[in-house]
C-alpha positions in Angstrom: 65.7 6.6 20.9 68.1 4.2 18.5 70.5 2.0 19.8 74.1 3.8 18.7 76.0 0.6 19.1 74.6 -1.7 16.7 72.7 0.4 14.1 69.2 -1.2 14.9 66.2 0.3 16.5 64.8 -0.6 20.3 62.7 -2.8 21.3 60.0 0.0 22.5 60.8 1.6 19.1 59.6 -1.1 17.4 56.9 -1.9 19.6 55.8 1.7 19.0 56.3 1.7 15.4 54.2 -1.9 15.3 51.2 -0.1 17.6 50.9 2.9 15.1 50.9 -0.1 12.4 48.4 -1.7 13.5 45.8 1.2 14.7 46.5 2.6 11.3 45.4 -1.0 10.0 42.2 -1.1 12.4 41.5 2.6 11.0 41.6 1.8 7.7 39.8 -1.5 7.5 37.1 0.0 9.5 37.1 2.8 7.4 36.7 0.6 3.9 34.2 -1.7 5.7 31.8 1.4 6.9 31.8 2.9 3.3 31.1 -0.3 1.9 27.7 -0.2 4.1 27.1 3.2 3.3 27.3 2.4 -0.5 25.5 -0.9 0.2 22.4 1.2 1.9 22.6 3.8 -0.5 23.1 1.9 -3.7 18.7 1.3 -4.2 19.0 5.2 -4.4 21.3 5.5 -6.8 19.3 2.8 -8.8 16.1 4.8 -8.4 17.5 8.1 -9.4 19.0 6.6 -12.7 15.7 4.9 -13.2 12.0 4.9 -13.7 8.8 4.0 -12.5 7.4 4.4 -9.3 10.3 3.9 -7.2 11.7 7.1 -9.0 8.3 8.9 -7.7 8.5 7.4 -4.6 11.7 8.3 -4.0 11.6 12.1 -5.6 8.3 12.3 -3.5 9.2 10.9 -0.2 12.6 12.8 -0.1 11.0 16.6 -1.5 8.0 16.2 1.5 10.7 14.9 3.6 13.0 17.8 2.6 10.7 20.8 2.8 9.4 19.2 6.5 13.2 18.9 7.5 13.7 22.7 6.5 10.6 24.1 8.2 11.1 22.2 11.7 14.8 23.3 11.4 13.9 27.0 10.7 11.2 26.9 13.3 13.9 25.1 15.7 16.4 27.8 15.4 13.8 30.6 15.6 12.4 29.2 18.9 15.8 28.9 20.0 17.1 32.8 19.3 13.7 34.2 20.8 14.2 32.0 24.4 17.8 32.9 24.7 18.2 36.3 23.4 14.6 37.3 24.7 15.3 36.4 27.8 19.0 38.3 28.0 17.1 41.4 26.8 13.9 40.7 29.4 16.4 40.6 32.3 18.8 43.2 31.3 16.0 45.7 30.1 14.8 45.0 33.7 17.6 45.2 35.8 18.5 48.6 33.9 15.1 49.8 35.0 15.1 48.8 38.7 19.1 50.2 38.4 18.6 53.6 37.4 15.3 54.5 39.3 17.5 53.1 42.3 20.2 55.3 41.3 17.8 58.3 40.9 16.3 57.8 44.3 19.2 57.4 45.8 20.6 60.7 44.4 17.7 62.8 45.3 17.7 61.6 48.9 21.5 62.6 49.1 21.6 66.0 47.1 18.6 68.6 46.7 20.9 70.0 43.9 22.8 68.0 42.0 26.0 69.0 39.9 28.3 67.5 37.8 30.7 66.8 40.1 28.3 65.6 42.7 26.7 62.9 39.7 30.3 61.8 39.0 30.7 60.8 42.9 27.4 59.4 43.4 28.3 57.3 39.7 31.7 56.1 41.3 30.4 55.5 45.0 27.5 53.1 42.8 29.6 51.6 40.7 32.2 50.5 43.6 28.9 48.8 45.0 27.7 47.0 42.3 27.8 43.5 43.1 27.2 42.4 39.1 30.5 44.3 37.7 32.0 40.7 36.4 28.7 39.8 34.5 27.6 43.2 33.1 29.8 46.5 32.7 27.7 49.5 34.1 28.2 53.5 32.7 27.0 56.7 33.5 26.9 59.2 30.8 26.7 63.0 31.5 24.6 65.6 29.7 27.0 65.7 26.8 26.7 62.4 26.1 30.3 61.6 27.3 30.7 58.5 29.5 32.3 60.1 32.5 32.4 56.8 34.8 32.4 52.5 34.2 32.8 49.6 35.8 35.4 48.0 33.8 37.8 50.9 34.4 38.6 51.7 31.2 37.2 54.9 29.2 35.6 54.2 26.4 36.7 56.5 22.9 36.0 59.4 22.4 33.1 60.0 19.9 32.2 56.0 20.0 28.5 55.4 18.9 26.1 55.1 21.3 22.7 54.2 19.5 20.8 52.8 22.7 21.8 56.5 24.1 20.6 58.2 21.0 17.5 56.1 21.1 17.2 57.0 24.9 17.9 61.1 24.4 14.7 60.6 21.5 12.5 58.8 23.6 13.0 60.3 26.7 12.5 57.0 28.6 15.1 54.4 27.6 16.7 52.9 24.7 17.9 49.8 23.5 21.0 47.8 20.8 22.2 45.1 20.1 25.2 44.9 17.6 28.7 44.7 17.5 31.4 47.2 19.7 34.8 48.5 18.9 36.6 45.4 19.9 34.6 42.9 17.6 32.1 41.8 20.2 28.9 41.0 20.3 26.6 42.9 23.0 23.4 44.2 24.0 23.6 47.7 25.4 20.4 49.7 27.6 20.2 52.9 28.6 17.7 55.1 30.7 17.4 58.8 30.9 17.8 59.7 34.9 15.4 62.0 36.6 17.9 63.8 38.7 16.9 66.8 41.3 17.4 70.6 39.9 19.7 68.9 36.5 18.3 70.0 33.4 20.0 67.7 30.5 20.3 64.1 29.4 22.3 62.4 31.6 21.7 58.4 31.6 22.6 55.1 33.2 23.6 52.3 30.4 24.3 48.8 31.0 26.1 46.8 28.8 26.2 42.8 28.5 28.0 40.6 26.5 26.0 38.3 24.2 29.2 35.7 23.0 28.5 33.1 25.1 24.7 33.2 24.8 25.8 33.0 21.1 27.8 29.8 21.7 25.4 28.8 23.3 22.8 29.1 20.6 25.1 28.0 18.1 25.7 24.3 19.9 21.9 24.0 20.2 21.2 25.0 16.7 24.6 22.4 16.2 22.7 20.0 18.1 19.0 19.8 16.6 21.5 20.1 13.3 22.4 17.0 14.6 19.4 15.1 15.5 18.0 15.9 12.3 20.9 14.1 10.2 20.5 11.2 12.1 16.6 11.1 11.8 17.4 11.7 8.2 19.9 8.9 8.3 17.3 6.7 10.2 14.6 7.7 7.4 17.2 6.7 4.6 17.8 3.3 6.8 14.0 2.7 6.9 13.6 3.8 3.2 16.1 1.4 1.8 14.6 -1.6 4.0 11.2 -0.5 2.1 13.0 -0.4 -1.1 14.4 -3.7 -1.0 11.6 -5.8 0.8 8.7 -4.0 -1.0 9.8 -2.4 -4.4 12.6 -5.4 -5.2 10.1 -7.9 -5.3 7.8 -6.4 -7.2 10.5 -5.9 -9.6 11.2 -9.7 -9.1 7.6 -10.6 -9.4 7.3 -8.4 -13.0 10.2 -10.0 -14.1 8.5 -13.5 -13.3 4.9 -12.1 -14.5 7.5 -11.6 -17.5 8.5 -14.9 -17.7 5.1 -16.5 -17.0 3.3 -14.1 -19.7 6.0 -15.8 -22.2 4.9 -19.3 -21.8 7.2 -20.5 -19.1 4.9 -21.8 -16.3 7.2 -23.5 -14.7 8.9 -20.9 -12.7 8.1 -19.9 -9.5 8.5 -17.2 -7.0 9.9 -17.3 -3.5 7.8 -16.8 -1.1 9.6 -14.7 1.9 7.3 -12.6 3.9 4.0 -13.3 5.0 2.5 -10.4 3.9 0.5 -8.6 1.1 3.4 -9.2 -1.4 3.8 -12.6 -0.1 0.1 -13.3 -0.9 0.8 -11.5 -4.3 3.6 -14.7 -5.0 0.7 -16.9 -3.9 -1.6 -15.5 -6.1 1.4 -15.7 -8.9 2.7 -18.8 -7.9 -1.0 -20.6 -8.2 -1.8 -18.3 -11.4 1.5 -20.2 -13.1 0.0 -23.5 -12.0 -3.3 -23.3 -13.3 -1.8 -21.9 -16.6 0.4 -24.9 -16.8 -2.4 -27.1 -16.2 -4.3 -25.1 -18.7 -1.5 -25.3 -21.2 -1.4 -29.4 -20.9 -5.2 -29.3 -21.3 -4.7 -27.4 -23.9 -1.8 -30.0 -25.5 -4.4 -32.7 -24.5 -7.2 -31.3 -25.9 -5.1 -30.7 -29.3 -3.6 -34.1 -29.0 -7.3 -35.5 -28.7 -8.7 -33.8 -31.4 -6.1 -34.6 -33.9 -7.0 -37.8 -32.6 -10.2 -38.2 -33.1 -10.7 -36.5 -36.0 -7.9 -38.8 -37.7 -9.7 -41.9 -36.7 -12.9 -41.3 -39.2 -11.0 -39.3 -42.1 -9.0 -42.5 -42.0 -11.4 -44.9 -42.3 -13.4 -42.8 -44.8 -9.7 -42.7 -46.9 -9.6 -45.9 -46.2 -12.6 -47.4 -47.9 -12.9 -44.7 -50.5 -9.7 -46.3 -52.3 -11.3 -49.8 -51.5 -14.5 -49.1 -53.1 -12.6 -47.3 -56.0 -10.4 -50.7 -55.9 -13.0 -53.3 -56.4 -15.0 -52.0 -59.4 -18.9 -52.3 -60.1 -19.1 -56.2 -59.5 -18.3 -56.4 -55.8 -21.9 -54.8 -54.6 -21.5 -55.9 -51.0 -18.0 -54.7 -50.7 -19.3 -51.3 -52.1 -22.3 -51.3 -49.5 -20.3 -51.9 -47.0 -17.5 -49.5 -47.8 -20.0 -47.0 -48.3 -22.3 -47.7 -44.9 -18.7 -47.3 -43.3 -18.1 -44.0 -45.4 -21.6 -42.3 -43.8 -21.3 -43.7 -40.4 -18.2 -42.4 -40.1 -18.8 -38.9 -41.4 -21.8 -38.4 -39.3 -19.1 -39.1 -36.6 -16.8 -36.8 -37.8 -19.8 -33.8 -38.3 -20.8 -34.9 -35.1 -17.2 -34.1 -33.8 -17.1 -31.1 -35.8 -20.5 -29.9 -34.0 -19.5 -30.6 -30.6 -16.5 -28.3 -31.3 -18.6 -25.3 -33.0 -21.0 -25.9 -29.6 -18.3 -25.1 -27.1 -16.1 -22.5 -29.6 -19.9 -20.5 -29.5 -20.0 -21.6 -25.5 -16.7 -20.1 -24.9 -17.3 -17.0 -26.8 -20.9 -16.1 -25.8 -22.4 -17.0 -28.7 -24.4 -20.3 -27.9 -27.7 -19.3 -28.8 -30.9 -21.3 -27.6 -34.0 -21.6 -29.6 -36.8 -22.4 -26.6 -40.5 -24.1 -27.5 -42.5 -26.0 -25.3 -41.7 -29.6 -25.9 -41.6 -33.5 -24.6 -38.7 -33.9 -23.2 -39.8 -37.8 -22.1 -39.9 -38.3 -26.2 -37.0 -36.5 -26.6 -34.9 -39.0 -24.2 -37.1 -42.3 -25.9 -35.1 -41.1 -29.0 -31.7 -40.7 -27.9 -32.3 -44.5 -25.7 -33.1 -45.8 -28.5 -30.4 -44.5 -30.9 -28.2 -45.9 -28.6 -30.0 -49.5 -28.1 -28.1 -51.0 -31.0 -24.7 -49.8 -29.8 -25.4 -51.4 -26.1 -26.4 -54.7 -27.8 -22.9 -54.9 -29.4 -20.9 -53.9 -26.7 -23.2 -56.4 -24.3 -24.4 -53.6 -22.1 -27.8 -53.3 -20.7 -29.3 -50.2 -21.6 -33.0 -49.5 -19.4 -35.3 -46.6 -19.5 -37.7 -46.1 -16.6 -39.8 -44.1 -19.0 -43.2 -42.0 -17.2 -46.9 -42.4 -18.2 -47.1 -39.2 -18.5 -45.4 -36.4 -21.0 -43.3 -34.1 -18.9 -43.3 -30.3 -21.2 -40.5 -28.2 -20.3 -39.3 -25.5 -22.3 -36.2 -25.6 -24.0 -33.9 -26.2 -27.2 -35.2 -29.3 -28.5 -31.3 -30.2 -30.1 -29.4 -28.9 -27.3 -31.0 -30.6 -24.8 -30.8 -33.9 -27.2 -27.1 -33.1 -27.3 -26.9 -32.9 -23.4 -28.5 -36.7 -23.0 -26.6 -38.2 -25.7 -23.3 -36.4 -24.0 -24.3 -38.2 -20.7 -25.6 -41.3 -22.0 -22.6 -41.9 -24.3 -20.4 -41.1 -21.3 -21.9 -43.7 -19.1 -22.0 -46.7 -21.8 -17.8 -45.6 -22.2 -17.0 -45.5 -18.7 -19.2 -49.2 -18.1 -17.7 -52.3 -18.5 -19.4 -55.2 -20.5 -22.2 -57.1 -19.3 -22.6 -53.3 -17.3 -25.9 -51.7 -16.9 -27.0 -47.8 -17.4 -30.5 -46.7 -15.9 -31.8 -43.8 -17.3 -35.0 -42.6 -15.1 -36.9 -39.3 -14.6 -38.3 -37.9 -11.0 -40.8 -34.9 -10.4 -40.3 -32.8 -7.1 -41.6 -29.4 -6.7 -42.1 -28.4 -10.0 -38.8 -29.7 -11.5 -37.8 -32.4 -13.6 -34.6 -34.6 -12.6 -33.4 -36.5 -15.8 -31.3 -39.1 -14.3 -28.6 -41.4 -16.0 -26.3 -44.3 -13.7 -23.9 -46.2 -14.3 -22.1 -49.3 -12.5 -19.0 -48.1 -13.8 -15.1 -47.6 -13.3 -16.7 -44.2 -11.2 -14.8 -41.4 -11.0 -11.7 -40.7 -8.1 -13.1 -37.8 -5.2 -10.1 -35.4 -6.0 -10.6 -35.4 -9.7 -15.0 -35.4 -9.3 -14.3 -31.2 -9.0 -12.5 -31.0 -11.8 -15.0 -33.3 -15.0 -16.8 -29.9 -15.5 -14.0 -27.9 -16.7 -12.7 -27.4 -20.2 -10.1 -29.8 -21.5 -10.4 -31.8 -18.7 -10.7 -36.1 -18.9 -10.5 -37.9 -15.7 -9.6 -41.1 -17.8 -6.8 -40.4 -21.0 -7.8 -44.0 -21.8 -10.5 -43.0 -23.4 -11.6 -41.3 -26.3 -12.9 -37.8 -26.5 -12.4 -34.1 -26.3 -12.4 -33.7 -23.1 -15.3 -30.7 -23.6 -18.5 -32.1 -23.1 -19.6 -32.5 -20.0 -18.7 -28.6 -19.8 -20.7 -28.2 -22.8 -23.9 -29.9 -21.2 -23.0 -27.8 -17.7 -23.4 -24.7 -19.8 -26.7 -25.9 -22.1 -28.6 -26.8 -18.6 -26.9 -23.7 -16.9 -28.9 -21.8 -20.0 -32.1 -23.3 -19.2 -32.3 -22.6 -15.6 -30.9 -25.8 -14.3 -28.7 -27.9 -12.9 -26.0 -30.6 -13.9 -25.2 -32.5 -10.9 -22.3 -35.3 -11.0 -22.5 -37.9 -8.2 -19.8 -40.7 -8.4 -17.6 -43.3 -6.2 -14.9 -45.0 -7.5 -15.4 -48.5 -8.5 -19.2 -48.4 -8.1 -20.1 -46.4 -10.7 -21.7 -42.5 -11.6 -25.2 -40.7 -11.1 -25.7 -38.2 -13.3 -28.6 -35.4 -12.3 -30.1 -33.0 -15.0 -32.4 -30.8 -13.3 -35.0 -28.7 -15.4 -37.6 -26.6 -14.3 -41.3 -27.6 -15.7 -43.3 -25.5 -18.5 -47.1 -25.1 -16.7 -49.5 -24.0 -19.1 -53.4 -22.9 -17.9 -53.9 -26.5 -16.8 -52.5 -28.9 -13.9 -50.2 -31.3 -15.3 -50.4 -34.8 -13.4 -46.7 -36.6 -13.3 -45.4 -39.1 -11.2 -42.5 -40.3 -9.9 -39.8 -42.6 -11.3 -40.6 -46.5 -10.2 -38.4 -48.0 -8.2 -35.3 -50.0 -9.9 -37.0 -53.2 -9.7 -40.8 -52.2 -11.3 -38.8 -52.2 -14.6 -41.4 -51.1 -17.4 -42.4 -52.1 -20.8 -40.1 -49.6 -21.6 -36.9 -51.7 -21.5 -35.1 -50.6 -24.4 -32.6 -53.3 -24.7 -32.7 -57.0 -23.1 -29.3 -59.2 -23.3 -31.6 -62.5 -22.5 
């Protein structure tokens, strides 16, 4: 109501306006924020089906299975449901039409030895007045003509209106059943029974009549109902689905996008880890993939760096002195000797280099081939000791061979296994400082050879002693070298049968083991053990007194 005297509305009309206001507010916000969550759910579908790949399978997989299951429990569901209710309706009615007209019938033939029309259509009326069940079911009695001459619902049905459970009745003559649709629209199930009635020749018939719309509302809110459940099963499915989309199938898109990366040369990224699960072991696995590539990579850049290094340092020297001994003419002979001596030292270097690169490029590709023959392997390490005597003297390191009685055959590559004790012996007189000493001894245990070589060097750090047999790896960048040799000598003994054992402490210094098996020929070979560090031999190679 408005307020006539001053033009404005009431107080409750404003108050009432403000209330419709707001629920309409509240309505609509809720309204926005629930189809923002649908479309946030839903949106990994919508993804999948404009996509590819296996989430695309997945999804057209899950969702057909899921589909054609939905359909058959829903069909079966609503089939279960007609049979109970509308079996039942027919079960009791077909029964209680039964029990109803053979009552009827006996009760008839108890009251009339002769029964006429008239006296059926009394007997029909004084029955139907009695019959308790007149508001649940209507109740007629039909006479020989098929007419229905009395009912329980008062009114007389049409003339000439179909009858098919009648008809059915008249051709059986037993009983007869329908179930369709009467003259008013309405869904019933009709029953009739011939009646055996005394001295009446003709069909005349009992037929009961229920109404089947409220056992059809009833079936329809069931059917409504498992409709129901189904959609938000479905909708529970979807839920689960899109939770499985994006923690399963997002982060393996994540971690192929990172594999991208990775594969492109950037090691540095890194996945994050949020589940402890399969795919969160799969980051692991990623994660410490990209680290070991990058540690590769700087290996790599090391090993590169190294080499251009290395291989600088004698092409220089031998540029070097070739424009020097060009210089100085014929008349300075000891400038050209010594030029020259420089020259061939330092390309044996730079072969030698060249050598140990071709040894681990045929190591890394399979191709390192070994030529085996029965040799001395005691000579073979009384070569390299000595080719390294002069070196020790300059450097004023002490250089000692506990060298056997006996020759020690094993069988092997005479060159390779060279290479392996110059690798470990040039190692050791690197890594010693001067005035250091480097024992090289050999042992005999149970038919193997240990070829021993120690140091009282720098020694190498217990985190980093793993790591000296890999490829590329130096524990000290101080020092010269590829950074490919001791994995080079792993792989020649690895290739005999042995063993290349790497003992070390830091600050005291590094044992190096190469274990051979020993070539027996028809006869026992007698060998002895190494003496002890203070029996030093004749063998000495190298004394700084």
């Amino acid at each position: 109501m408005a307020d006539l005297t001053n033009g404005n509305p009431t107080n409750e009309g404003l108050s009432e306006r403000n209330n419709k206001t707001g629920i309409g507010e509240k309505l609509s916000k809720f309204t926005e924020a629930f189809g923002k969550m649908i479309k946030h759910l839903f949106l990994p579908y919508r993804e999948m089906i404009r996509g590819k790949g296996i989430t695309r399978r997945w999804l057209f997989t899950t969702f057909s299975l899921l589909g054609t299951m939905t359909i058959v429990i829903f069909i079966i569901s609503v089939s279960l449901i007609n049979s109970f209710y509308y079996n039942n309706i027919k079960q009791i009615i077909d029964q209680r039409a039964a029990v109803t007209s053979d009552y009827f019938a006996q009760t008839a033939f108890n009251s009339y030895t002769a029964m006429n029309e008239n006296d059926y259509r009394l007997s029909a009326q004084s029955f139907v007045e009695g019959f308790a069940d007149k508001d649940k079911m209507e109740i007629q009695f039909i006479n020989g003509r098929g007419t229905t001459i009395v009912t329980s619902s008062g009114f007389e049905p049409p003339a000439g209106q179909p009858k098919p459970d009648y008809e059915a009745a008249c051709k059986n003559g037993d009983h007869g059943t329908w179930n369709g649709i009467n003259e008013n629209n309405e869904h019933v199930y009709a029953v009739s029974y011939i009646l055996e009635l005394p001295n009446y020749k003709g069909y005349r018939a009992i037929r009961m009549i229920v109404s089947l719309e409220p056992t059809d509302s009833a079936v329809r809110s069931n059917i409504l109902l498992i409709f129901v459940v189904m959609l938000v099963v479905l909708l529970f499915i979807s839920l689960s689905s899109s939770y499985f989309i994006r923690s399963i199938v997002n982060p393996v898109k994540s971690i192929t996008d990172i594999a991208g990366k990775i594969a492109g040369g950037d090691f540095s990224i890194r996945i994050e880890k949020q589940h402890d699960d399969e795919i969160g072991d799969l980051m692991d696995s990623i994660n410490a993939m990209a680290a070991e590539l990058a540690l590769s990579e700087n290996a790599k850049n090391d090993f590169i760096s190294s080499v251009s290094h290395e291989l600088r340092t004698p092409l220089t020297a031998i540029k070097g002195w070739s424009e020097t001994v060009l210089m100085c003419g014929t008349e300075d002979e000891a400038m050209i000797k010594r030029g020259m001596g420089i020259i061939i030292k330092e390309t044996e270097r730079l072969s030698g280099l060249v050598e140990q690169l071709l040894d681990f490029s045929r190591m890394q590709s399979g191709r390192m081939v070994m030529n085996f023959q029965l040799l001395d392997i005691i000579a073979e390490i009384d070569d390299v000791v000595f080719m390294f005597a002069e070196k020790a003297r300059k450097e004023d390191k002490r250089l000692t061979f506990y060298e056997p009685e006996q020759a020690i055959p094993v069988m092997g590559d005479r060159d390779k296994l060279k290479q392996v004790i110059i690798i470990v012996i040039d190692n050791a007189m690197k890594y010693s400082e001067s005035g250091g000493e480097i024992y090289v001894y050999t042992s005999v245990e149970n038919d193997f050879l240990t070829i021993g070589v120690r140091d009282h060097g720098c020694g190498i750090p217990a985190d980093q002693l793993p790591k000296v047999k890999q490829k590329f790896y130096k524990a000290n960048t101080e020092k010269g070298g590829f950074g490919i040799g001791l994995a080079v000598a792993d792989e020649i003994i690895r290739k005999h049968n042995g063993e290349f054992i790497i003992d070390s402490v830091e600050g005291e210094g590094t044992n190096v083991s190469i274990i051979l098996p020993i070539a027996r020929q028809n006869s026992m070979i007698e060998t002895s053990a190494a003496p002890a560090e203070k029996n030093i031999s004749e063998s000495e190679v190298i004394d700084n007194e």
